[in-house]
C-alpha positions as CSV (number, residue, x, y, z in Angstrom):
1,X,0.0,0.0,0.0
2,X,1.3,3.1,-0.9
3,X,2.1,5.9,1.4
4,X,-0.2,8.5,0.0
5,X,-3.5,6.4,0.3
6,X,-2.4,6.5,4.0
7,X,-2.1,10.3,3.9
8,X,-5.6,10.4,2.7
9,X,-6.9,8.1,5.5
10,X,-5.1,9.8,8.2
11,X,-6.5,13.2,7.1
12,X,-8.1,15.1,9.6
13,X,-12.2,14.3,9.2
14,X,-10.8,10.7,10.5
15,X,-9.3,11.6,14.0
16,X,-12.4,11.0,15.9
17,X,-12.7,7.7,14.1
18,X,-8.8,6.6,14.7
19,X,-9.2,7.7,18.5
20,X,-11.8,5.0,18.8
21,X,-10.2,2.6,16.8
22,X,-7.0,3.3,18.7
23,X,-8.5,2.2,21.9
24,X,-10.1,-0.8,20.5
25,X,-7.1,-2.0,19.7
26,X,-5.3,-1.7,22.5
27,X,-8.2,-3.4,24.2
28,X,-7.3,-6.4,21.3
29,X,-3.6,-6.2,22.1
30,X,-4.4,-7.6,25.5
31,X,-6.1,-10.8,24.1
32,X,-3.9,-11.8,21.1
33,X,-2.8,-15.5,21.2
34,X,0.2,-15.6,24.0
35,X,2.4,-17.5,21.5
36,X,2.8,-14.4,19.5
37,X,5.4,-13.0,21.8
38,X,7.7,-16.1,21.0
39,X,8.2,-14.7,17.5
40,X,10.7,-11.5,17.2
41,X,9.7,-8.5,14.9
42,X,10.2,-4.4,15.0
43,X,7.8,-2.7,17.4
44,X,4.4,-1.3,15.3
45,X,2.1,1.4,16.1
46,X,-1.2,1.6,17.0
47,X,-3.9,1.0,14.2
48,X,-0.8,0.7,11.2
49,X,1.6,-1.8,12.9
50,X,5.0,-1.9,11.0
51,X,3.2,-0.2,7.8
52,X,4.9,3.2,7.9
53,X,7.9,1.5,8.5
54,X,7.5,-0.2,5.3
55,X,8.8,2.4,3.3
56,X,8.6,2.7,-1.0
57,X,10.3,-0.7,-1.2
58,X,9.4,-3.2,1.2
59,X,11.4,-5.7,-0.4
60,X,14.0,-4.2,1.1
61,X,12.9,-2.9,4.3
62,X,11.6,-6.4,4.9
63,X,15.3,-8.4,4.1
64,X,17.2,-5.7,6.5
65,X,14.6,-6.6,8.9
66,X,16.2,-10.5,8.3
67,X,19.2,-9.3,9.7
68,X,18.4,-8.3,12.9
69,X,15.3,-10.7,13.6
70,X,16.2,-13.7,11.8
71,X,14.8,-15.9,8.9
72,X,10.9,-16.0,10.5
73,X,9.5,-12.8,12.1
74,X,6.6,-11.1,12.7
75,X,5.4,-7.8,12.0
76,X,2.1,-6.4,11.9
77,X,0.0,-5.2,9.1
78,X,-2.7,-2.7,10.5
79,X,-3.6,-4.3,13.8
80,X,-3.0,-7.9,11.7
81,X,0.1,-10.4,13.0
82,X,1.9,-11.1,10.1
83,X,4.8,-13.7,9.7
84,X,7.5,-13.1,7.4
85,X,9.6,-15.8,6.0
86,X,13.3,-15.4,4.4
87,X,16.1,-17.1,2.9
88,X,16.1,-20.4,1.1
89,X,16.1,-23.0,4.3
90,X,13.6,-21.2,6.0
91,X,11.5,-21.1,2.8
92,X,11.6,-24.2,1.3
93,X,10.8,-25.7,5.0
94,X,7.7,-23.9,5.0
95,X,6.7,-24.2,1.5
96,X,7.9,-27.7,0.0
97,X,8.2,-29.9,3.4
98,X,5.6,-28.4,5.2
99,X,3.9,-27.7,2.1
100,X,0.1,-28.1,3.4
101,X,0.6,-25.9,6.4
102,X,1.3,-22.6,4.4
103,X,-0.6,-23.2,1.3
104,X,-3.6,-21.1,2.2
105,X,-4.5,-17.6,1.1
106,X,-5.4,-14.9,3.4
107,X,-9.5,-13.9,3.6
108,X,-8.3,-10.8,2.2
109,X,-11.5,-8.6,1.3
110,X,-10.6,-7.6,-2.0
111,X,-10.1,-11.7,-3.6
112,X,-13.7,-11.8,-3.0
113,X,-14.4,-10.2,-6.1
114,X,-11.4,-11.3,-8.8
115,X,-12.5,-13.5,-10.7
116,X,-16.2,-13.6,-9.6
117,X,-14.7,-14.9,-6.1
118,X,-14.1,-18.2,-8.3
119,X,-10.2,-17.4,-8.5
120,X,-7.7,-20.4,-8.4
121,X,-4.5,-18.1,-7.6
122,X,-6.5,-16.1,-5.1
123,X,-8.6,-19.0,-3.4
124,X,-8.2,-20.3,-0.3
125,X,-6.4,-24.4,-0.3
126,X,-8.9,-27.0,0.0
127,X,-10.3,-29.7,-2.3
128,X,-12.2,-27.6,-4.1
129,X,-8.9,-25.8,-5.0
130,X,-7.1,-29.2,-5.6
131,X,-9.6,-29.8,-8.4
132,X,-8.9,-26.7,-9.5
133,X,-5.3,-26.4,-10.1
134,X,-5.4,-29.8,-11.8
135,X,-7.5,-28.9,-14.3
136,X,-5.7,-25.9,-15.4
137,X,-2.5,-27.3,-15.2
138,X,-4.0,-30.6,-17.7
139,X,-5.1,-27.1,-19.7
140,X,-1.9,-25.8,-20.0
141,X,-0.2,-29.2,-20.5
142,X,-2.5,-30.1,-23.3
143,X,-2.3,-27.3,-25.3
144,X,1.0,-26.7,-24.7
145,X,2.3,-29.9,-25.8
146,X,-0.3,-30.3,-28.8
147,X,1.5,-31.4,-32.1
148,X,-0.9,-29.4,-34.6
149,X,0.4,-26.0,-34.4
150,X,2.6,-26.2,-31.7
151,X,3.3,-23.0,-29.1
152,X,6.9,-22.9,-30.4
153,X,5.9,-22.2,-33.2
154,X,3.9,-19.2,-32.3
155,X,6.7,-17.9,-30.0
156,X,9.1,-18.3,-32.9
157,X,7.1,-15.7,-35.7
158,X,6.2,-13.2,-32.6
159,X,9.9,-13.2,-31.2
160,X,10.7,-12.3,-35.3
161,X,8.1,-9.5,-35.1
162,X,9.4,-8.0,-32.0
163,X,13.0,-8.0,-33.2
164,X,11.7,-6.5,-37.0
165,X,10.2,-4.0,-35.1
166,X,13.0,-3.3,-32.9
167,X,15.4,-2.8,-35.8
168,X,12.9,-0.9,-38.1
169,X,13.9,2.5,-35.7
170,X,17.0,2.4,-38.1
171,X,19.2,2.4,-34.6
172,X,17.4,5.4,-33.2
173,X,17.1,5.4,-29.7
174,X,13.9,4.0,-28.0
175,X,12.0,2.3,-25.2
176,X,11.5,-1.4,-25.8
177,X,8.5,-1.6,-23.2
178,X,5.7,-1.4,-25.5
179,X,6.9,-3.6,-28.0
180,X,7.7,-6.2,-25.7
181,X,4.5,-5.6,-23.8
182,X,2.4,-6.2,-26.9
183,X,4.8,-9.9,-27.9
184,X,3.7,-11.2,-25.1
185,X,0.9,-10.0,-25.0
186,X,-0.3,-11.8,-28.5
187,X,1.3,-15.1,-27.4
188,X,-1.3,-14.9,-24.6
189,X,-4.0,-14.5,-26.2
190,X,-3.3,-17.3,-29.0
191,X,-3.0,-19.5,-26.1
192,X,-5.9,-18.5,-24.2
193,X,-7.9,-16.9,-27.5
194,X,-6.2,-18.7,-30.4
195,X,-5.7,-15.7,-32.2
196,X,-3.2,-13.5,-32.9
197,X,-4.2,-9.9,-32.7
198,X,-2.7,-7.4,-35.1
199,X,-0.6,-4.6,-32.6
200,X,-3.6,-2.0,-33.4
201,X,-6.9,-3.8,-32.8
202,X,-9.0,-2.5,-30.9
203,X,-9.7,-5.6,-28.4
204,X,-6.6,-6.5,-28.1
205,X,-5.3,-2.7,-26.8
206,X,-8.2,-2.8,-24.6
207,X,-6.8,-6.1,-22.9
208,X,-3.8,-4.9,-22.8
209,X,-5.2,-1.5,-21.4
210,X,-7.1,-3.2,-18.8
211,X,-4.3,-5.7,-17.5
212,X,-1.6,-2.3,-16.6
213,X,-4.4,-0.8,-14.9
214,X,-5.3,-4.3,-12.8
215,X,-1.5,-4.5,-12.1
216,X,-1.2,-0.6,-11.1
217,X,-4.0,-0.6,-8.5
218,X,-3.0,-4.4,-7.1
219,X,0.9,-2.6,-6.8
220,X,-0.6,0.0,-5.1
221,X,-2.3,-2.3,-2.4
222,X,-6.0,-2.2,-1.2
223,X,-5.3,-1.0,2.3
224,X,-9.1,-2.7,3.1
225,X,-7.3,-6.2,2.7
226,X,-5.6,-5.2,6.0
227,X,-7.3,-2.3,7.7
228,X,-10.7,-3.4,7.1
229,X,-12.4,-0.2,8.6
230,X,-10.8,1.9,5.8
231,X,-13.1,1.2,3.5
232,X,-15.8,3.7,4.8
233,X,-12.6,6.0,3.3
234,X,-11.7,4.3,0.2
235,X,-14.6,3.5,-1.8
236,X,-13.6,5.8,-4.9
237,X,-10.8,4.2,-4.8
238,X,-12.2,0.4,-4.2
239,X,-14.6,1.2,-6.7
240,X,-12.5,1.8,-9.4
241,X,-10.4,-1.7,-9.1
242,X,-14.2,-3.5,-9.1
243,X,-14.4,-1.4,-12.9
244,X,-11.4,-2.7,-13.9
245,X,-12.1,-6.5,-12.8
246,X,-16.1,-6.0,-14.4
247,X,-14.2,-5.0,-17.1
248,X,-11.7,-7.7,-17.5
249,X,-15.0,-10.0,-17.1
250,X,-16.9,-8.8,-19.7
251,X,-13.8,-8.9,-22.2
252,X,-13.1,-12.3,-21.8
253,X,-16.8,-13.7,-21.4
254,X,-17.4,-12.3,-24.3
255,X,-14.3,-14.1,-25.8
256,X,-15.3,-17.1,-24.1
257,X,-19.3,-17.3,-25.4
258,X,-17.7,-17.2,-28.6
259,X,-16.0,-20.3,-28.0
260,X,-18.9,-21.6,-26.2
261,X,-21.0,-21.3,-29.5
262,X,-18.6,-22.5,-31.9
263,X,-16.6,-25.6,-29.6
264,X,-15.9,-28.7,-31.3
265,X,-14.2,-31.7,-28.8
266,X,-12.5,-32.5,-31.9
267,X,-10.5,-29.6,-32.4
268,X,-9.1,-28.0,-28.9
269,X,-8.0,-24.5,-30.8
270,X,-7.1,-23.2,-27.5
271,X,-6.7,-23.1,-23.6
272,X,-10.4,-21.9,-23.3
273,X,-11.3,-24.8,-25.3
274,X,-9.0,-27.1,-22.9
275,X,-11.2,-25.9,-19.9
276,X,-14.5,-26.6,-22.2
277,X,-13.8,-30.1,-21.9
278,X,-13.0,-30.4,-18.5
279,X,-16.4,-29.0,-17.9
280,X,-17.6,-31.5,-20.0
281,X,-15.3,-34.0,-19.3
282,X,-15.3,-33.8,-15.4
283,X,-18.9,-35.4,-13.7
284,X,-21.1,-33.3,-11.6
285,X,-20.3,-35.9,-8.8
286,X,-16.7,-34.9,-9.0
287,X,-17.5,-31.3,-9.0
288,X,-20.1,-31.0,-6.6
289,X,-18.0,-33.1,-4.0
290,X,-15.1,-30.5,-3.7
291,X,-17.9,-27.7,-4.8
292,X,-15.8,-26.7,-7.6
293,X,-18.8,-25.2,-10.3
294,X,-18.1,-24.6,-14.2
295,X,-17.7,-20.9,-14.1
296,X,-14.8,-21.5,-11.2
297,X,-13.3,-23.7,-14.6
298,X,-14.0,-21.3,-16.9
299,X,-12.5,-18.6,-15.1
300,X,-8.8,-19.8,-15.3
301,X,-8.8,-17.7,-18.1
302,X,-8.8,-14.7,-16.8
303,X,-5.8,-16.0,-14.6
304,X,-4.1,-17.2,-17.3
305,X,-4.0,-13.9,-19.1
306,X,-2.6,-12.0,-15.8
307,X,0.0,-14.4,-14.8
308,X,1.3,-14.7,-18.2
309,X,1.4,-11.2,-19.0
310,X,3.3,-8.8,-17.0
311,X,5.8,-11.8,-15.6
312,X,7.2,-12.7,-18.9
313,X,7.2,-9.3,-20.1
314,X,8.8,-7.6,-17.4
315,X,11.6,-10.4,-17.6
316,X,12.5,-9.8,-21.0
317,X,12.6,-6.4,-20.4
318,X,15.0,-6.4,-17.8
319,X,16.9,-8.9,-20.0
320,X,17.5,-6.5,-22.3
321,X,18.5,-3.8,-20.0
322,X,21.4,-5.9,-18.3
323,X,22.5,-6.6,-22.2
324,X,22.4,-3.3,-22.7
325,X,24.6,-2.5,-19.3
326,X,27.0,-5.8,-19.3
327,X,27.9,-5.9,-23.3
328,X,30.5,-8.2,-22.5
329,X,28.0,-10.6,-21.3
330,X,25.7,-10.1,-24.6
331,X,28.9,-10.5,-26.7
332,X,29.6,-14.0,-25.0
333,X,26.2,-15.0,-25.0
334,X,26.1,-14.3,-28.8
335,X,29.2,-16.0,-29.9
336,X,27.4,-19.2,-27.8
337,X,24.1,-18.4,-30.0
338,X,26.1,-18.4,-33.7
339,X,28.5,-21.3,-32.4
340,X,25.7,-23.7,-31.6
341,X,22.8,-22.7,-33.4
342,X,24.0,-20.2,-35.9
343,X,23.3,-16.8,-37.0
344,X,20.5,-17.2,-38.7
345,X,18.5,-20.2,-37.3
346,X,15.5,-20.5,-35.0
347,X,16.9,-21.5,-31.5
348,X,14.4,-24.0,-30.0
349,X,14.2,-26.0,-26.7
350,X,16.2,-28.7,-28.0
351,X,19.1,-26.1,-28.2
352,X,18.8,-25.4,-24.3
353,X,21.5,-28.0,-23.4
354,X,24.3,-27.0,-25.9
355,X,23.5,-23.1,-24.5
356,X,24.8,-23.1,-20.7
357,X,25.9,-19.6,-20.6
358,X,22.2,-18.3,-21.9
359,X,20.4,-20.5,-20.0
360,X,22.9,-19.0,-17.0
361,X,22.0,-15.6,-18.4
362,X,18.7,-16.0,-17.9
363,X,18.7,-17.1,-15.0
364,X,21.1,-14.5,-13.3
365,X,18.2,-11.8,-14.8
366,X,15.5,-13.5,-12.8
367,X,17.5,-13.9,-9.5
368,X,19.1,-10.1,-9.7
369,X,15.8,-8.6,-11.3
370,X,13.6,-10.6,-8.3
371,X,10.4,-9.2,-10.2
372,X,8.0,-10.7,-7.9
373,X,9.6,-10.2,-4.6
374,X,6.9,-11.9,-3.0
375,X,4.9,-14.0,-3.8
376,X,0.9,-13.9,-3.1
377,X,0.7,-13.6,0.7
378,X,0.0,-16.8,2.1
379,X,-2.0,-18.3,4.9
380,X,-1.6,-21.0,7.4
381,X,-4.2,-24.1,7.0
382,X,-3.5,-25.1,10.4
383,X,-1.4,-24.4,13.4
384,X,2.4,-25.0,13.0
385,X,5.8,-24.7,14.0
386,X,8.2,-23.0,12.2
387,X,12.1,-22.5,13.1
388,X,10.7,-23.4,16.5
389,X,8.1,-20.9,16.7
390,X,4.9,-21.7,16.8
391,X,2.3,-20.1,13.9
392,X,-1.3,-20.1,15.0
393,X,-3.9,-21.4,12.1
394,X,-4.9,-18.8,9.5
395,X,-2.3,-16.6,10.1
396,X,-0.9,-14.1,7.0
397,X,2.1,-15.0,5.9
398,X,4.8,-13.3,3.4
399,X,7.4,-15.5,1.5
400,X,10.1,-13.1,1.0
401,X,11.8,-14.2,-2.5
402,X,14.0,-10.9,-2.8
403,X,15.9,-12.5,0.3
404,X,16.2,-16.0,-1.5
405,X,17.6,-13.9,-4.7
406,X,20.1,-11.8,-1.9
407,X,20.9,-15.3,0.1
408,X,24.3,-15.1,0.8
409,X,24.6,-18.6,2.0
410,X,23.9,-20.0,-1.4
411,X,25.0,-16.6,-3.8
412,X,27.9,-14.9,-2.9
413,X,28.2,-11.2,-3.8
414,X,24.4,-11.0,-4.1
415,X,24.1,-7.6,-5.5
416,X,26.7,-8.3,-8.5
417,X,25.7,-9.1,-12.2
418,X,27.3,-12.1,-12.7
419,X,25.8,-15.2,-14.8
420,X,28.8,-17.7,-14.4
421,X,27.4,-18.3,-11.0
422,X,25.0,-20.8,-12.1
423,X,28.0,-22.7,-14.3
424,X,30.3,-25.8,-12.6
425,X,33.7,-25.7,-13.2
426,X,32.8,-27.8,-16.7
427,X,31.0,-24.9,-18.0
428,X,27.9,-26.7,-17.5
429,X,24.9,-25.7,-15.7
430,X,24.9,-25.7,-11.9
431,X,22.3,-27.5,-10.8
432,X,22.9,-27.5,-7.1
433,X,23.2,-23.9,-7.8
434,X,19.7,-23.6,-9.6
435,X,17.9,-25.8,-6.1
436,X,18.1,-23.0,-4.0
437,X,17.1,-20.7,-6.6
438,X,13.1,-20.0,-6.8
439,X,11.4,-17.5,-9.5
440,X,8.4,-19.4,-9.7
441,X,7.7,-20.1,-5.9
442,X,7.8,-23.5,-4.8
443,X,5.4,-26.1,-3.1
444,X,1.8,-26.4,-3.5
445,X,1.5,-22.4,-4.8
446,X,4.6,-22.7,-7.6
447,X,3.1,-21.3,-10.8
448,X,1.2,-23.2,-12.9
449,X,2.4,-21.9,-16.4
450,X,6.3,-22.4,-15.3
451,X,7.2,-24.9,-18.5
452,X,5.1,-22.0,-20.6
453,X,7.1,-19.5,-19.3
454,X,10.8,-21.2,-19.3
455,X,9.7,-21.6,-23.0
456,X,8.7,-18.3,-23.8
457,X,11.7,-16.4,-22.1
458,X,14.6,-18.1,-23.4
459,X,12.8,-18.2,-27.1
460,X,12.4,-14.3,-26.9
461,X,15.8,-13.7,-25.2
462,X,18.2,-16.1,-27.7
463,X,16.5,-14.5,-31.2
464,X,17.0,-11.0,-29.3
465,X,20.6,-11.8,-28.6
466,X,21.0,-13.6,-32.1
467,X,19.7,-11.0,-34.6
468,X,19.7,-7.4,-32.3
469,X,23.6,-5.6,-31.1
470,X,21.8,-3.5,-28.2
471,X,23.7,-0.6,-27.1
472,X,23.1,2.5,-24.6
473,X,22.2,6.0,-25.9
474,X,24.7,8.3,-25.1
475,X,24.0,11.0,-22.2
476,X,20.7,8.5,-21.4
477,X,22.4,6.0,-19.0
478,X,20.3,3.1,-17.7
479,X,19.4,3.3,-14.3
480,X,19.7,-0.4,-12.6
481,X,17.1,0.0,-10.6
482,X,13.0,-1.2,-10.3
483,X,9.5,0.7,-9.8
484,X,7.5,-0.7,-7.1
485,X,4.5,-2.6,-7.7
486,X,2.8,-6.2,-7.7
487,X,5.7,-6.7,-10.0
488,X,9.5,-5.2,-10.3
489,X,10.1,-3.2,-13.5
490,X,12.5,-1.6,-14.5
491,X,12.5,1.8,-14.9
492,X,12.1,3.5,-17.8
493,X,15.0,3.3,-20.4
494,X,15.8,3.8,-23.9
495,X,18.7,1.6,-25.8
496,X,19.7,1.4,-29.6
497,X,19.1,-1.6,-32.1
498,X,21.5,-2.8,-34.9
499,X,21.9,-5.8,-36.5
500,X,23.9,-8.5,-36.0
């Protein structure tokens, strides 16, 4: 939550309301669960907790905080306990072997209404949510790994559009963000839509419109989610993220009662078709048992469509903006692309192995980038022990994956640019290396779409490398450094495009 919505709260028609709040709170202080004092944390205030303390990057805030309070904490959101978890052994504990006990979401007020309150990402663990997640994931697997008109294929003639474009500005110098933006943004829709809109269509702008604005205002934070009482202050603003998720609903409803009229079992076009039959496929017995319904299927979509989006594109963005600042790394990366694939050639999966340094590459971009720095707050499905503290049930929980990226223990000289990290002394890729490495979460939670999105960023990132020489604009150094939000980007930049 940003600092200036709690400006607005804190103005001065809300004293008398805050006094009385203030003393209820004390009053709660007294009766808060007496293991709570077994976990350390920073001291809070009154009504906000830690929340001012927060600052513009919490990210960052919340790993200095690991240094003085250790790998689990507590601090308090609002007047809510919250447990923060860092590092890799403290992380992969909670989330792989005591997987069940942290896979819940938090009854944050605002999940209600994504998605219809039928969300899979934002939906608290149970069976129903079981179901779920193995139905979009047999979605995703299906399509992706269909041989009639395969993905790759896809990827392939959009990563060529994106670098025709790129050097069509005849090496003047410009900002890759829209560009990128609206690749990835076309991939997603032939897999959800199976189409591939032109970069001017109206719908497709209008997607794109509405998913910056969803990812602005979830950045920002919905202070309700943990001050509850502030929505009798916020309601412009609350009211604006339920237009944007109406929005987003009618878009793709009306996307998917085209498919609805036209589906043919036969022919699965696409991943709304995928979720088609599993309605179809999956009994009412099945469904009703869990209380999983057919619009809770058909919603994935929507899901689909945000997770795929500003991820992969903010990756490949930052991609190019360490290119662009460690040339000696593009230059070996590229000699690796002409030596084993060639100039000219599509690289495919089936050149990962022979391309250790790009796959290292990539993976140094994710771990220094740290886009998602963490992931969707959790919730505990029962009450646990963790680090020998013990967590009470349905307590919010953050996963800290900056500090995993900044984990000295297993990366050494954390804040330094440097892809030969993940290689073994072969030249090879480190696996050992990659295991305590985690951009797509981990346990019960890990994203979905991760084989989708491996796929997607080393096919844009090796024809980027192959067929564009990026280079800085003189007097318009890059600045290294992220925007805040539901996702890291980085800030704005321009670079130069010649080819190869």
């Amino acid at each position: 939550m940003e600092l200036n919505q709690l400006t607005i709260i804190l103005s001065t028609p809300v004293l008398c309301v805050i006094i009385i709040l203030l003393s209820i709170t004390l009053i709660k202080r007294s009766v808060l669960p007496a293991d709570w004092t077994t976990l350390p944390g920073p001291r809070g205030i009154p009504i906000l907790g830690n929340l001012l303390q927060l600052g513009k990057k919490p990210h960052l805030t919340l790993t200095d905080f690991r240094n003085k309070y250790g790998d689990v904490y507590q601090i308090t959101m609002g007047s809510r306990p919250t447990v923060v978890i860092n590092g890799v052994k403290a992380i992969r504990q909670a989330l792989v072997k005591q997987a069940e006990d942290f896979a819940g979401r938090p009854d944050f007020y605002s999940f209600k209404f994504i998605g219809n309150g039928n969300s899979m990402g934002f939906g608290d663990y149970g069976g129903r949510w079981k179901m779920h997640r193995k139905i979009a994931q047999n979605a995703l697997a299906t399509f992706s790994n269909k041989k009639s008109q395969p993905i790759e294929t896809t990827i392939r003639s959009e990563a060529d559009t994106l670098v025709r474009i790129l050097l069509d500005s005849n090496s003047q110098p410009q900002n890759p963000h829209n560009e990128i933006y609206l690749s990835v943004g076309s991939i997603i829709c032939d897999i959800c839509f199976g189409k591939r809109y032109k970069r001017d269509d109206p719908d497709f702008l209008r997607l794109v419109k509405l998913n910056d604005e969803f990812m602005a205002f979830a950045g920002a934070g919905n202070p309700v989610d943990i001050m509850p009482w502030t929505r009798h202050f916020t309601k412009r603003s609350f009211n604006g993220f339920l237009r944007i998720l109406d929005l987003m609903n009618k878009f793709c409803d009306e996307k998917l009662n085209q498919h609805l009229n036209t589906y043919d079992p036969s022919i699965i076009r696409d991943v709304t078709d995928c979720l088609i039959k599993a309605v179809h496929d999956t009994s009412c017995e099945e469904k009703e048992a869990v209380g999983l319904t057919d619009e809770h299927i058909l919603t994935t979509v929507q899901e689909l469509i945000g997770a795929g989006f500003d991820t992969i594109a903010s990756t490949l963005q930052w991609a190019v903006l360490y290119m662009v600042t460690h040339p000696d790394v593009q230059n070996k990366v590229y000699q690796e692309i002409v030596k084993n694939v060639g100039p000219d050639n599509h690289p495919s999966l089936e050149d990962l192995p022979n391309l250790p340094l790009t796959e290292a590459t990539i993976l140094e971009v994710m771990r220094h980038s740290c886009i998602f720095p963490f992931a969707l707050p959790h919730s505990t499905t029962r009450t646990t022990t963790l680090a020998g503290h013990r967590i009470p049930e349905k307590t919010l929980v953050f996963v800290n994956l900056w500090s995993v990226s900044r984990d000295t223990a297993y990366f050494n000289d954390p804040d330094n640019f440097d892809p030969t990290r993940f290689l073994d002394a072969s030249h090879k890729i480190d696996r050992a290396v990659v295991e305590h490495f985690m951009p797509y979460g981990a346990g019960r939670r890990k994203c979905p779409g991760e084989q989708l999105a491996r796929m997607e960023i080393f096919m844009f990132f090796t024809r980027l490398v192959q067929k564009c020489k990026m280079t800085k604009v003189d007097g318009a150094e890059p600045v290294l450094d992220s925007k805040y939000g539901l996702t890291l980007k980085p800030i704005d930049f321009v670079a130069r495009f010649f080819p190869h």
